[in-house]
PAKENU-397399 format. One line per field, with one value per residue (C-alpha): x negated, y, z. Coordinates in Angstrom, 2 decimals, padded with zeros to 5 digits. Layout:
// PAKENU-397399
xx	c(X ...)
yy	c(Y ...)
zz	c(Z ...)
This chain:
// PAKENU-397399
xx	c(010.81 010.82 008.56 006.56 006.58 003.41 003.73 002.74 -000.94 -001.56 -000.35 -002.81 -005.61 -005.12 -004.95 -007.92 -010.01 -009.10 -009.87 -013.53 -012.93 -013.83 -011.02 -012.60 -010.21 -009.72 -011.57 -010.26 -007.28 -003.77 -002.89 -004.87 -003.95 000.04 -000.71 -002.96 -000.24 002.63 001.02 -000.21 003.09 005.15 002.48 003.40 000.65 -001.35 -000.62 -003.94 -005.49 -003.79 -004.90 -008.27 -010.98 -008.57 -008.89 -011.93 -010.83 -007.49 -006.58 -007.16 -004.41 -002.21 -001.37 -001.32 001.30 003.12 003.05 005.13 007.74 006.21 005.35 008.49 009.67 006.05 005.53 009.45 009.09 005.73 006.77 010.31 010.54 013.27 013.08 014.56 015.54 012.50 014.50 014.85 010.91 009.57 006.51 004.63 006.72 004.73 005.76 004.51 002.76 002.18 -001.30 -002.00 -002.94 000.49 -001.26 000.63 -000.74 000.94 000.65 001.38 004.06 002.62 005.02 005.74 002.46 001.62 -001.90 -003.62 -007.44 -009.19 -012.88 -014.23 -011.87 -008.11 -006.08 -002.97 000.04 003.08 005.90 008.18 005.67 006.15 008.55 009.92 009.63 009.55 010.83 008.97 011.21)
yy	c(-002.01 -001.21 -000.01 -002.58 -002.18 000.03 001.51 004.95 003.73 002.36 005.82 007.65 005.33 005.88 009.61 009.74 007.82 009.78 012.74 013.15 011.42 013.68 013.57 012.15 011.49 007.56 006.29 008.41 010.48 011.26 008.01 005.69 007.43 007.01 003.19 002.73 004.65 002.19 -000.74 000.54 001.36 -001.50 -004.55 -004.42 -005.32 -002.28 -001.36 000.38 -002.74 -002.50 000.94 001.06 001.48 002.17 005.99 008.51 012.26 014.09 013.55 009.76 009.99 012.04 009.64 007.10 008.56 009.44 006.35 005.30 007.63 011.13 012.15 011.98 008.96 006.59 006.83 005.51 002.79 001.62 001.80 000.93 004.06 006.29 010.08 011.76 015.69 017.15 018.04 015.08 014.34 012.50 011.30 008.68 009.54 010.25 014.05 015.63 018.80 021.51 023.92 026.98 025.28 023.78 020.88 017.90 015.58 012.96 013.74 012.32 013.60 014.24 015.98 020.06 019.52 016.94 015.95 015.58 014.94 017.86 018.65 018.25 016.01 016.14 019.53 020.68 022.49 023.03 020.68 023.47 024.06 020.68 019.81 016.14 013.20 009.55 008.12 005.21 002.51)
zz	c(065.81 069.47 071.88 074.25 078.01 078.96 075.52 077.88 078.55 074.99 073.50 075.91 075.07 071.48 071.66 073.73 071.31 068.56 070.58 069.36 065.99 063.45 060.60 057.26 054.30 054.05 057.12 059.98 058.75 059.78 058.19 059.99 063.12 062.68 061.89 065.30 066.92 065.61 067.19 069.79 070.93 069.01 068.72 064.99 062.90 061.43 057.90 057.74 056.10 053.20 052.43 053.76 050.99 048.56 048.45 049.31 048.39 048.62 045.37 045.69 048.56 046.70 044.13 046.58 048.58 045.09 044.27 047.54 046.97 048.35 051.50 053.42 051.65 052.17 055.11 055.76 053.20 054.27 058.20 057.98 060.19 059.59 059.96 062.88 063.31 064.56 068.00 068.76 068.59 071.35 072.83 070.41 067.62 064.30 062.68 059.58 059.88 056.78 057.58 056.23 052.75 052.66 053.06 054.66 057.30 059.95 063.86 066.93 069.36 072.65 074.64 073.70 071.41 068.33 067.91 064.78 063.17 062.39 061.38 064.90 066.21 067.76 067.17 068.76 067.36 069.25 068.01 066.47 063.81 062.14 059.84 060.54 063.01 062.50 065.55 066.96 068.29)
């Protein structure tokens, strides 16, 4: 999977429509966000599709992301993205994120920062504070 020429605009455009997007488990999570950030960037089809609908609380996508392999391991299997060393993080990449709940969630590289959904819309946390990186092409 590799990134498309202008791949720079399409991430920004992304990012900036999410910025206002309020995050709502199963309709406009950290999920869906990595998937529109993956084509944006790669002109891969969206896997969102094929999740959409099919879970509506946290525990719903719990035991959907159990039942691709865990956290760190979905999200690889799903994407065909492998996992890069947080250092070596770049823009567009997707990186998981633990908050104070221990609760795990999928952002967006955007330079020192990763962006992610919260209650009112985007969030930022510096990029040291996640845990992993899938790199994007």
């Amino acid at each position: 999977m590799k990134r498309l020429e202008g791949w720079e605009q399409r991430l920004f455009e992304t990012i900036d429509a999410a910025r206002a997007r309020p995050y709502v488990v199963g309709k406009a999570d950290c999920f869906r966000l990595a998937c529109e950030v993956v084509t944006a960037l790669t002109g891969e089809p969206s896997r969102w599709p094929e999740f959409e609908g099919k879970y509506h609380d946290e525990e719903g996508a719990n035991k959907l992301v159990q039942q691709h392999g865990g956290f760190l391991v979905g999200f690889s299997s799903f994407s065909g993205i492998e996992r890069v060393g947080i250092k070596n993080a770049r823009r567009g990449d997707v990186c998981g994120y633990a908050d104070e709940k221990r609760k795990l969630h999928l952002g967006i590289c955007i330079g020192a920062n990763v962006a992610l959904l919260g209650p009112s819309g985007l969030v930022f946390v510096p990029l040291e504070s996640c845990f992993c990186t899938w790199r994007i092409g």
